[in-house]
N, C-alpha and C positions, 0 to 999 in steps of 0.2 A: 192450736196452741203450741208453743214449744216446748222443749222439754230440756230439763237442765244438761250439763254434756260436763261430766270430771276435766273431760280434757280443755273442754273452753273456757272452764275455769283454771283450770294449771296457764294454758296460752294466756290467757287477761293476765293471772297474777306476775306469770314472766315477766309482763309486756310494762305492769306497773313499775316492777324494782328497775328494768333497765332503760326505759325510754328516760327517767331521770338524769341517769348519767350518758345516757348521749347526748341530752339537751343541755347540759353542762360543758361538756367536751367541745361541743360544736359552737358554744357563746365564748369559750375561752378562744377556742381557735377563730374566729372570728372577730374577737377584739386584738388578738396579736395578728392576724395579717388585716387589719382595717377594713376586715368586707361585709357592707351592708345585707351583700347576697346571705353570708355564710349566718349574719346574725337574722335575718329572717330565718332561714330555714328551720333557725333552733326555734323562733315562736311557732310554725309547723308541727314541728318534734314534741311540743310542750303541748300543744292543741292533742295529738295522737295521744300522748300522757292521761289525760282529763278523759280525753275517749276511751281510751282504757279501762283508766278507775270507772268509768260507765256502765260499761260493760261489765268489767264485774263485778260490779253493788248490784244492777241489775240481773245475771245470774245468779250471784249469792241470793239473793232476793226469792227469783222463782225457785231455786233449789230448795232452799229453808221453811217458804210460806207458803210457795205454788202461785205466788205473784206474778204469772207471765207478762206481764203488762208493765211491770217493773221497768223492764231493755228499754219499750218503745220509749215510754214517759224520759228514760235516762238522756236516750237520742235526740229526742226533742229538746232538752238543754242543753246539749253540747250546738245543738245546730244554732242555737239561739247565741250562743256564746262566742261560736264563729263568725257569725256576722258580724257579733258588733265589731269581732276583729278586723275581718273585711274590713266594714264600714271604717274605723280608724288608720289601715293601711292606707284605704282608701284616700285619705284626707290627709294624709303624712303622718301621722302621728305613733306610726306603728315599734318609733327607735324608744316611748318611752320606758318601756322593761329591759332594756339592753345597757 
């Protein structure tokens, strides 16, 4: 079982405040130079965000209640949440949040 880690909760919590404002940064600059690339990456950015906040609800979790099992269940919705992303790039539809 794991065991909770101060500091991977301090990295999560980092990782929440700022992948916001890179995913931000990266959708502006990518509507002022017109690039499809730069605006995907920021859905990327925003996917990493959400994995994030996963991660650490899921450690907050095991820390607080000894819910180890918290993380995995967490990862398995994110994984499910990329696909569909996938599956919409896939299919073109990936510009409608931009």
């Amino acid at each position: 079982r794991p065991e909770p880690s101060p500091l991977g909760i301090g990295v999560a919590a980092a990782s929440v405040v700022v992948m916001p404002l890179l995913v931000a940064a990266k959708r502006r600059t990518g509507r002022e130079l017109g690039s499809a690339t730069v605006l995907a990456d920021s859905m990327q950015a925003l996917l990493c965000t959400w994995l994030s906040a996963a991660v650490l609800v899921g450690l907050l979790l095991n820390a607080a209640f000894g819910w180890w099992w918290a993380d995995p269940v967490a990862g398995l919705v994110i994984a499910a949440v990329a696909l569909r992303e996938g599956r919409e790039a896939w299919r073109g539809k990936a510009d409608d949040c931009c």
